[in-house]
PDB file of N, CA, C and O in Angstrom:
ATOM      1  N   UNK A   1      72.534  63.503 113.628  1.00  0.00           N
ATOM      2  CA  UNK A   1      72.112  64.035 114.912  1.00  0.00           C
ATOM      3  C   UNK A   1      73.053  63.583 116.010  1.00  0.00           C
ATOM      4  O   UNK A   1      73.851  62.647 115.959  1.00  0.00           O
ATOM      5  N   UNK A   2      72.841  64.335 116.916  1.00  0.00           N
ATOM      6  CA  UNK A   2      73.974  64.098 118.318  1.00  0.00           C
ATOM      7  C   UNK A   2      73.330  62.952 119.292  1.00  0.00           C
ATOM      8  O   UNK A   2      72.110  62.815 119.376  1.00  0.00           O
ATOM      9  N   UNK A   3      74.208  62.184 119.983  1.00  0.00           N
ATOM     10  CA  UNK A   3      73.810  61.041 120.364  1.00  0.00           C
ATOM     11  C   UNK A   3      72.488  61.600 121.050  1.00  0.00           C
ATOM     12  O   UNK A   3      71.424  60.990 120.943  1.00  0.00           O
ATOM     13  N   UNK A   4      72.628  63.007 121.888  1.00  0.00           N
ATOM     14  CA  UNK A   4      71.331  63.191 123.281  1.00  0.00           C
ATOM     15  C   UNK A   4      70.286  64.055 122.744  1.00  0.00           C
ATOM     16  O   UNK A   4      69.728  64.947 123.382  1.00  0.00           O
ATOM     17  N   UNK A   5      69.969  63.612 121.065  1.00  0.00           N
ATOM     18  CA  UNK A   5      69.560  64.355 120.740  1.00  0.00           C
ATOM     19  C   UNK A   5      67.818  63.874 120.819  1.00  0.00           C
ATOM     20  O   UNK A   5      67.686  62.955 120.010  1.00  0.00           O
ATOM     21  N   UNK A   6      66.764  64.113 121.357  1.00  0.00           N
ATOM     22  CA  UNK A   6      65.433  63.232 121.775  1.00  0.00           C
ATOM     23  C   UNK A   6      65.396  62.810 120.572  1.00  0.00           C
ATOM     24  O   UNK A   6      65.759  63.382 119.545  1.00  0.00           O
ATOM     25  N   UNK A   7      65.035  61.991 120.689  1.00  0.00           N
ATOM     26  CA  UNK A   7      64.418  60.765 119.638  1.00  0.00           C
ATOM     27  C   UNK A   7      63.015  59.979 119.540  1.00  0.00           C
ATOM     28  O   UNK A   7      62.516  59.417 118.566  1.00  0.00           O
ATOM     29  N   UNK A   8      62.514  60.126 120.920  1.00  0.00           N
ATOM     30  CA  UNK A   8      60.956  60.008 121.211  1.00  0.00           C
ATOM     31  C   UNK A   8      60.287  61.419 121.636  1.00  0.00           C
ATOM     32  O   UNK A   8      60.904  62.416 122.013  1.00  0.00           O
ATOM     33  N   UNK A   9      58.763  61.267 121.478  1.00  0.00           N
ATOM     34  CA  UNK A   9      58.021  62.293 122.087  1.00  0.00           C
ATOM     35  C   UNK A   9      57.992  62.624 123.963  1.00  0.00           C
ATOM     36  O   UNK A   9      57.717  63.646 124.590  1.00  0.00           O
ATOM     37  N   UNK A  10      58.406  61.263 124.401  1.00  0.00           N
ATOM     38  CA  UNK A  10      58.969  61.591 126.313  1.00  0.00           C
ATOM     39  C   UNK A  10      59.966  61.873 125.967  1.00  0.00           C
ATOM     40  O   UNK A  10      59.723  63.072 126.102  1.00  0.00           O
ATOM     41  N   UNK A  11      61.153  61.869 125.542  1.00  0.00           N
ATOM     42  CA  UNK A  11      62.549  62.397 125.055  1.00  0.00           C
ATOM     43  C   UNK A  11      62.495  63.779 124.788  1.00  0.00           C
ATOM     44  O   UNK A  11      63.292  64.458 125.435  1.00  0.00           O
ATOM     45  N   UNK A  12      61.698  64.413 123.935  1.00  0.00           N
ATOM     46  CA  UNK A  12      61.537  65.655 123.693  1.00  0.00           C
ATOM     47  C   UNK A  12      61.227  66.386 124.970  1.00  0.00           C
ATOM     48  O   UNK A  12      61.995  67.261 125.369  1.00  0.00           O
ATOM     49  N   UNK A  13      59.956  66.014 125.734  1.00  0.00           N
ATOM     50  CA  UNK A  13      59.049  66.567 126.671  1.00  0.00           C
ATOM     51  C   UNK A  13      59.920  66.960 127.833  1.00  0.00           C
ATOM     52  O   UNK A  13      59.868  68.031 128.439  1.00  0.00           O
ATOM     53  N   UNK A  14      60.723  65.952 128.061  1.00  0.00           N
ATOM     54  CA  UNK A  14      62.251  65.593 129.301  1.00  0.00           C
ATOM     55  C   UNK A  14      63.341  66.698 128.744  1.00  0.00           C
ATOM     56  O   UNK A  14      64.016  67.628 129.186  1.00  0.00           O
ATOM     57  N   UNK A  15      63.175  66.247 127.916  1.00  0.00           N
ATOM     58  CA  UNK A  15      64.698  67.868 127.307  1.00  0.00           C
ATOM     59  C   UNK A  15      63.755  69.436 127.019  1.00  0.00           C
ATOM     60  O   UNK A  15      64.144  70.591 127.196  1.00  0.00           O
ATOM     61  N   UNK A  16      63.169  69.219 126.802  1.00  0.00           N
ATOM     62  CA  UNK A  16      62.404  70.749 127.048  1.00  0.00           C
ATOM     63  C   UNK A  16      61.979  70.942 128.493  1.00  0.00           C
ATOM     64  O   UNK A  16      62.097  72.067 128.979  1.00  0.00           O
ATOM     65  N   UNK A  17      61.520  69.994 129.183  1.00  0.00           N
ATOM     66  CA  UNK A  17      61.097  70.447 130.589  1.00  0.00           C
ATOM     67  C   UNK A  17      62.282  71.167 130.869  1.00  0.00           C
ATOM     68  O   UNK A  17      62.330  72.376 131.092  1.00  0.00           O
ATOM     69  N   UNK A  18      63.867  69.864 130.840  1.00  0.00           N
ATOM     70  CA  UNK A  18      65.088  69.601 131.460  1.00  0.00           C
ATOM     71  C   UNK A  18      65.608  71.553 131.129  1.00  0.00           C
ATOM     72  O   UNK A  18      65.888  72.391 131.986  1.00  0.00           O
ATOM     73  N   UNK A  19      65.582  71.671 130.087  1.00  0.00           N
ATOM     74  CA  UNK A  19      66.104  72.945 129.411  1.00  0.00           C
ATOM     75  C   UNK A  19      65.033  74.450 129.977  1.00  0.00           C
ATOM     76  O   UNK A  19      65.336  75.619 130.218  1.00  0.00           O
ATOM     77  N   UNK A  20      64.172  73.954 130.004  1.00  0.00           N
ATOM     78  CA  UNK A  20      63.155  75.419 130.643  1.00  0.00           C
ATOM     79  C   UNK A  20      64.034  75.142 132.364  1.00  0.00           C
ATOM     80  O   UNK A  20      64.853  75.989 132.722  1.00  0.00           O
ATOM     81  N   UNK A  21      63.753  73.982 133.225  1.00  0.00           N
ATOM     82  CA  UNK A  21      64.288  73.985 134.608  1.00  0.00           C
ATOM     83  C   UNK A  21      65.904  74.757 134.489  1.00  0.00           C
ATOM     84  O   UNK A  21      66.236  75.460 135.443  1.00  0.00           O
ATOM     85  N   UNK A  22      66.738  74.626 133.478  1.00  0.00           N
ATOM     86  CA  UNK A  22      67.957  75.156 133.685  1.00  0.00           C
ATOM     87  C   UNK A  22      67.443  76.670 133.221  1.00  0.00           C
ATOM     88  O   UNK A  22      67.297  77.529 134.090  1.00  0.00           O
ATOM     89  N   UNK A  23      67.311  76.816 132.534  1.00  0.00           N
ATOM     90  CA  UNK A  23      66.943  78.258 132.507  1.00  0.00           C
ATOM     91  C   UNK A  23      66.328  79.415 133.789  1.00  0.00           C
ATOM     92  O   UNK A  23      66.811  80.498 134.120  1.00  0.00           O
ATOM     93  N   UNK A  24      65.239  78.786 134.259  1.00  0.00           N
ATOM     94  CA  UNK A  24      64.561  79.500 135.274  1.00  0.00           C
ATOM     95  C   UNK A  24      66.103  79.371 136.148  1.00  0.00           C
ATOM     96  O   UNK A  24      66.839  80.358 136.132  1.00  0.00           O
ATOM     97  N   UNK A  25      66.441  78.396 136.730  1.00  0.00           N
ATOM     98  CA  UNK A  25      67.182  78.037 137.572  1.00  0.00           C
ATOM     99  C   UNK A  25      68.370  79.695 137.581  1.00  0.00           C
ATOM    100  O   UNK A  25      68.604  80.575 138.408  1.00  0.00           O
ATOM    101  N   UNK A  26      68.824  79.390 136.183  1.00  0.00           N
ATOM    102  CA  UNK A  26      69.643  80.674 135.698  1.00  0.00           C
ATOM    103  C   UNK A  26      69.122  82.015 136.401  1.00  0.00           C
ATOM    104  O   UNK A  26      69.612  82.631 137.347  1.00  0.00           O
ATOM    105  N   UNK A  27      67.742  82.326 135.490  1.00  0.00           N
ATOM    106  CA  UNK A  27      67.337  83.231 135.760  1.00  0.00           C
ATOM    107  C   UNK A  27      67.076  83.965 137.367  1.00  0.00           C
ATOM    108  O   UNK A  27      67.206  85.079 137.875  1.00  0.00           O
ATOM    109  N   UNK A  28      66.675  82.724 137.744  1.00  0.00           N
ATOM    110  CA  UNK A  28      66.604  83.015 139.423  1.00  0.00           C
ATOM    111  C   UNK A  28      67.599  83.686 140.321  1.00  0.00           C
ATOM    112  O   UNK A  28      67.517  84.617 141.122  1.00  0.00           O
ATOM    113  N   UNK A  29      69.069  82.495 139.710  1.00  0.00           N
ATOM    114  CA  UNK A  29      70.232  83.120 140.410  1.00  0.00           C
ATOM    115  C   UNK A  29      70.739  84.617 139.931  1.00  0.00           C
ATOM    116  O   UNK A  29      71.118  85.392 140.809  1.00  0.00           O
ATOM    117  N   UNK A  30      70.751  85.049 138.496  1.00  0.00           N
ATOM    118  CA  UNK A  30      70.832  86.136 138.281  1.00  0.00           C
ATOM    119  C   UNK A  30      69.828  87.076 138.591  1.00  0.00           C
ATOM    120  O   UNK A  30      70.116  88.154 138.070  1.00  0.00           O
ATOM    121  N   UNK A  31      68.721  87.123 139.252  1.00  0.00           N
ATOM    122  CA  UNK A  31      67.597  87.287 139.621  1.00  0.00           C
ATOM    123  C   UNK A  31      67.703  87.934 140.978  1.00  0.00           C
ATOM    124  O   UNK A  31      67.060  88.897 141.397  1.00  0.00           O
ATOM    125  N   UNK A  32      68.749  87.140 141.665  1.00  0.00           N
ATOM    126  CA  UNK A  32      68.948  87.268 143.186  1.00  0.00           C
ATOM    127  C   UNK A  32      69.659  88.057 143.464  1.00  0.00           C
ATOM    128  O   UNK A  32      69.914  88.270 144.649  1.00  0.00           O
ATOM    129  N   UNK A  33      71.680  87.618 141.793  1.00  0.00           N
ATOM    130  CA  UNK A  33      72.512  88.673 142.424  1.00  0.00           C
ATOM    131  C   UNK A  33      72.036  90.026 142.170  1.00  0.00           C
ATOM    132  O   UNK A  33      72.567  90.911 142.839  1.00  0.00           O
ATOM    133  N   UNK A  34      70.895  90.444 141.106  1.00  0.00           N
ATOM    134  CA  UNK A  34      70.590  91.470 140.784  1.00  0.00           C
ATOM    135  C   UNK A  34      70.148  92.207 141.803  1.00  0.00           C
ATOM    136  O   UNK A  34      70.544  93.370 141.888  1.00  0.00           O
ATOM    137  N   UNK A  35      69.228  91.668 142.790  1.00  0.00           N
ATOM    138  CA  UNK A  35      68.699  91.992 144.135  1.00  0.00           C
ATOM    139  C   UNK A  35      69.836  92.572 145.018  1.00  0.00           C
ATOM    140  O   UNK A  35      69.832  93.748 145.383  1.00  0.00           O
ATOM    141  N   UNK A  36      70.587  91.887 145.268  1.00  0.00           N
ATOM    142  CA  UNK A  36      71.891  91.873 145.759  1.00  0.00           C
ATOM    143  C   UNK A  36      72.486  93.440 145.698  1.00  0.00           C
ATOM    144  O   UNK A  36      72.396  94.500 146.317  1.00  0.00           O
ATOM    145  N   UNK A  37      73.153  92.865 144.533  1.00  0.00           N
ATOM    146  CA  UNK A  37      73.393  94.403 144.220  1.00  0.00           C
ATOM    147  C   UNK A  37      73.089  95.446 144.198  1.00  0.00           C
ATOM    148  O   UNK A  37      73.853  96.385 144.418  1.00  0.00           O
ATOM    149  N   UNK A  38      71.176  95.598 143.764  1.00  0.00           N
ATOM    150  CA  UNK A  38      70.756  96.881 144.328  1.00  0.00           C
ATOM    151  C   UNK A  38      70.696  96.980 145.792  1.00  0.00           C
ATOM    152  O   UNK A  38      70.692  98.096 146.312  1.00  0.00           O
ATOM    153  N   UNK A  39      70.652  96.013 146.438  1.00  0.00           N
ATOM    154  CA  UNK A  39      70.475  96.620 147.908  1.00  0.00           C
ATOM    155  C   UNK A  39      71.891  97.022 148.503  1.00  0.00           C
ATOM    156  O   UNK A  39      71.871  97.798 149.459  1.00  0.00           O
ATOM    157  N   UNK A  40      72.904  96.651 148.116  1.00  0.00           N
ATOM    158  CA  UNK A  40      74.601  96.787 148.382  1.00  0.00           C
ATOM    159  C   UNK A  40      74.285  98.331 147.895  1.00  0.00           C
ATOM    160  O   UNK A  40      74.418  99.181 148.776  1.00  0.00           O
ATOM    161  N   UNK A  41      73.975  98.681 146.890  1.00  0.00           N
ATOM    162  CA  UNK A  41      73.950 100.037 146.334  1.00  0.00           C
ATOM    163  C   UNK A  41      73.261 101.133 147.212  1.00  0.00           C
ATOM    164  O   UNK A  41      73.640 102.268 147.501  1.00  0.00           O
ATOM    165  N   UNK A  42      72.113 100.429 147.551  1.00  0.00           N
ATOM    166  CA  UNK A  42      70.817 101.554 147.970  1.00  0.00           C
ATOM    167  C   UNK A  42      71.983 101.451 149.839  1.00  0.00           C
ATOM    168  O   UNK A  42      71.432 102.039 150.770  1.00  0.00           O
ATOM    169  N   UNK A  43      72.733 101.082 150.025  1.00  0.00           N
ATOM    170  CA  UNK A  43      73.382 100.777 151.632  1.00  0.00           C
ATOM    171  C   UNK A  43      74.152 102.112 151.051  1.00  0.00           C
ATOM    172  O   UNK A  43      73.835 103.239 151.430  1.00  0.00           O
ATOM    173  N   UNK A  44      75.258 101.852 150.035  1.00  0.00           N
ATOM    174  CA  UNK A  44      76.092 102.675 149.782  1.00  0.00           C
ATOM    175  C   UNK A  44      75.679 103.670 149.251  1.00  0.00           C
ATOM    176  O   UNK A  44      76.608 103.893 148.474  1.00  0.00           O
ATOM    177  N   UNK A  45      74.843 104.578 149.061  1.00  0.00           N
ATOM    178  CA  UNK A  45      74.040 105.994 148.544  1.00  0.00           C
ATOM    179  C   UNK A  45      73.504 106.345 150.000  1.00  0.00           C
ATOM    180  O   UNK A  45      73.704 107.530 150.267  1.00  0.00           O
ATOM    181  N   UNK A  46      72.894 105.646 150.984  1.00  0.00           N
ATOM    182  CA  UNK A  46      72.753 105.930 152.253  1.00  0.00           C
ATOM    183  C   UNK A  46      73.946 106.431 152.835  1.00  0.00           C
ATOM    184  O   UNK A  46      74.157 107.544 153.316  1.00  0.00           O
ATOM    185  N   UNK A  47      74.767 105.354 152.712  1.00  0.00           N
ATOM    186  CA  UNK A  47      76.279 105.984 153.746  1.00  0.00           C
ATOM    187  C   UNK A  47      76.949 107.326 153.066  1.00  0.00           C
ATOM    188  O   UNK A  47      77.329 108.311 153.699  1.00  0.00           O
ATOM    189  N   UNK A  48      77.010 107.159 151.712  1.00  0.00           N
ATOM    190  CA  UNK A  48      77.599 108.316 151.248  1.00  0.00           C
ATOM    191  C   UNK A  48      76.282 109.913 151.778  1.00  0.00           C
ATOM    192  O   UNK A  48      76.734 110.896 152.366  1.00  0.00           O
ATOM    193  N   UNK A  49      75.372 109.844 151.556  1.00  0.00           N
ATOM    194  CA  UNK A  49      74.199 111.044 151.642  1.00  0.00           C
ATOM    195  C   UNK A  49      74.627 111.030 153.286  1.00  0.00           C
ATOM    196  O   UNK A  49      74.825 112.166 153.717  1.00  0.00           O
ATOM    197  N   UNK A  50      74.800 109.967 154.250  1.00  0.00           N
ATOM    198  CA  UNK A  50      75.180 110.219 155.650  1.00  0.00           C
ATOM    199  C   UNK A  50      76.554 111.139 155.985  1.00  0.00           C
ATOM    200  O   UNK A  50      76.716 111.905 156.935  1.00  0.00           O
ATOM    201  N   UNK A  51      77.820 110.698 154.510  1.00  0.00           N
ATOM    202  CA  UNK A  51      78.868 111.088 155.046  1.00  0.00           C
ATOM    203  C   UNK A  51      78.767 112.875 154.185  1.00  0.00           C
ATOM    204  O   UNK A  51      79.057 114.005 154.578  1.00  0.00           O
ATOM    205  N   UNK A  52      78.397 112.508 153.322  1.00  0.00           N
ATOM    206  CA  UNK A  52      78.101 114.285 152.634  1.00  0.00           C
ATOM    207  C   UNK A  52      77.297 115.266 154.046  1.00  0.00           C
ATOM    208  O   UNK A  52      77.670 116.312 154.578  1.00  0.00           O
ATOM    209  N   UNK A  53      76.114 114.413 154.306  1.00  0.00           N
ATOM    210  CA  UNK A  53      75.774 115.512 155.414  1.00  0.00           C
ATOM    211  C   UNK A  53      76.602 115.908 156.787  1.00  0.00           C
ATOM    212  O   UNK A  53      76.502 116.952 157.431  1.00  0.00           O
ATOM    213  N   UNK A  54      77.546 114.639 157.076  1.00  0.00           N
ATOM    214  CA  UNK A  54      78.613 115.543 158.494  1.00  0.00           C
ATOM    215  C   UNK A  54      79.105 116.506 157.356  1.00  0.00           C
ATOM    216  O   UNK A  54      78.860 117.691 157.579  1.00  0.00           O
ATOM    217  N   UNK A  55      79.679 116.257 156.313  1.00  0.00           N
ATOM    218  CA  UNK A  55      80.752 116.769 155.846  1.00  0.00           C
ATOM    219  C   UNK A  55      80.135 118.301 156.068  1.00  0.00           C
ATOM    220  O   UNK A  55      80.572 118.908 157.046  1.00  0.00           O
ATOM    221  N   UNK A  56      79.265 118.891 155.328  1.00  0.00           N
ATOM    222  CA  UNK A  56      77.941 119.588 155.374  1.00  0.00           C
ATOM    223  C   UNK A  56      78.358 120.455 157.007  1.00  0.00           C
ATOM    224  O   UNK A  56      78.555 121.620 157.352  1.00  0.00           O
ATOM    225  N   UNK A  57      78.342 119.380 157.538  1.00  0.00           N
ATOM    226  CA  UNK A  57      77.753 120.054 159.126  1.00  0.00           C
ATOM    227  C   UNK A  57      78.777 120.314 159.520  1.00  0.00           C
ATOM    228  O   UNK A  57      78.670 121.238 160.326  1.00  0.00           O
ATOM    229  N   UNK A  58      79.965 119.935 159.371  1.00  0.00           N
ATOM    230  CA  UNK A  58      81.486 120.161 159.746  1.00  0.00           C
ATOM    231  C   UNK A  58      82.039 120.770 159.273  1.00  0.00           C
ATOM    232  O   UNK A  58      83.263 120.701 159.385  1.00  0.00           O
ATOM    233  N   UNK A  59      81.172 122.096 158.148  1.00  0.00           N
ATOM    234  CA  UNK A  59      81.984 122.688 156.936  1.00  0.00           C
ATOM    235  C   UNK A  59      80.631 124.339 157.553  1.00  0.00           C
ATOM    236  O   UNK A  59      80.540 125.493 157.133  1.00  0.00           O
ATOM    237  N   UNK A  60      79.981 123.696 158.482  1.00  0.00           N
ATOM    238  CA  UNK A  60      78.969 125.041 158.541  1.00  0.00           C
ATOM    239  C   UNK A  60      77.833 125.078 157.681  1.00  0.00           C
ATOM    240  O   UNK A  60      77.019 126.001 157.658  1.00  0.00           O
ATOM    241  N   UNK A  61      77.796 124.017 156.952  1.00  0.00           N
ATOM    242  CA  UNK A  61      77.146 124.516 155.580  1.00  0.00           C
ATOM    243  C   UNK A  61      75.405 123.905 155.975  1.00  0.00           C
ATOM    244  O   UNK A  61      75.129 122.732 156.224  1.00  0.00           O
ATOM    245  N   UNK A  62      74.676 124.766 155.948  1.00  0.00           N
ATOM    246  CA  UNK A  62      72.915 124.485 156.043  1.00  0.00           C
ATOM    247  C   UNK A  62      72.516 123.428 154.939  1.00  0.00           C
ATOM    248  O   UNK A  62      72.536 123.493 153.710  1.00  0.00           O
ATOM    249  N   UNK A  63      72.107 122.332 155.908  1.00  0.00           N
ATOM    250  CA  UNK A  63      71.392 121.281 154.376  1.00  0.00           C
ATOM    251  C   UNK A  63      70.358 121.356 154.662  1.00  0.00           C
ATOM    252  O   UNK A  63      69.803 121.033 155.712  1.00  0.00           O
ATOM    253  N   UNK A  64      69.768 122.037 153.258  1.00  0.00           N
ATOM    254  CA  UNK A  64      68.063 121.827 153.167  1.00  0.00           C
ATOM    255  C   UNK A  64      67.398 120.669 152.754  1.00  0.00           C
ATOM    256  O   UNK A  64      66.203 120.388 152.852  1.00  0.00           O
ATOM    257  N   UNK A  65      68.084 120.201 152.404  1.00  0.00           N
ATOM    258  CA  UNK A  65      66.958 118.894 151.970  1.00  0.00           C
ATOM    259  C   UNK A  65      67.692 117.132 152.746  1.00  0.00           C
ATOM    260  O   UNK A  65      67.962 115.973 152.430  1.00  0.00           O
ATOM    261  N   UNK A  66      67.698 117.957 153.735  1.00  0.00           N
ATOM    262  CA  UNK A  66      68.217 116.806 154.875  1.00  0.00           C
ATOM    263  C   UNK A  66      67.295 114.905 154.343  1.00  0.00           C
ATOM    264  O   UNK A  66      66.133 114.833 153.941  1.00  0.00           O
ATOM    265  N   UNK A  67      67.913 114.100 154.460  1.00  0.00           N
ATOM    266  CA  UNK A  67      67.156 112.797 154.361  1.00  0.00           C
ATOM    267  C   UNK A  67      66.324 112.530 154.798  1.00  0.00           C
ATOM    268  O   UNK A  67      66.596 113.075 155.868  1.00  0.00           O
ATOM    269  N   UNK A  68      64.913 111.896 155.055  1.00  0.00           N
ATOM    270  CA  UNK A  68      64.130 111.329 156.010  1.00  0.00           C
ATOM    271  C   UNK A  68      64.304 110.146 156.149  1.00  0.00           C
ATOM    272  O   UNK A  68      64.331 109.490 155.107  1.00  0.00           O
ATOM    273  N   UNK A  69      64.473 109.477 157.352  1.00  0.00           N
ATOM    274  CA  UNK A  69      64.928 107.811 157.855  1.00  0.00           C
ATOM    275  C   UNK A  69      63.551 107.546 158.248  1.00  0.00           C
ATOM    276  O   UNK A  69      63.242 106.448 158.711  1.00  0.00           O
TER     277      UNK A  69
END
């Protein structure tokens, strides 16, 4: 066995707590950039549907299904 490998029943309890806390920890931060990113996205589908509709309006062209803000 590896030196940090538990060897008592508080040894075990401490490396499983220790190992679930890094995990969540993980999960959280990937958790966040995931957040992140969809909202960077849902910005950039706004600006683009903003720049399609001048384009739209600068081309003559009738948009029917204009956005609601």
């Amino acid at each position: 066995m590896a030196d940090n490998d538990p060897k008592t029943p508080q040894d075990l309890s401490e490396f499983a707590e220790s190992l679930l806390k890094n995990l969540q920890d993980r999960f959280q931060t990937m958790s966040d950039q995931l957040t992140q990113r969809m909202d960077d996205m849902g910005s950039n589908i706004e600006k683009l549907q903003k720049d399609v509709n001048d384009l739209m309006t600068q081309a003559g062209v009738e948009n029917t299904e204009e956005v609601a803000h």
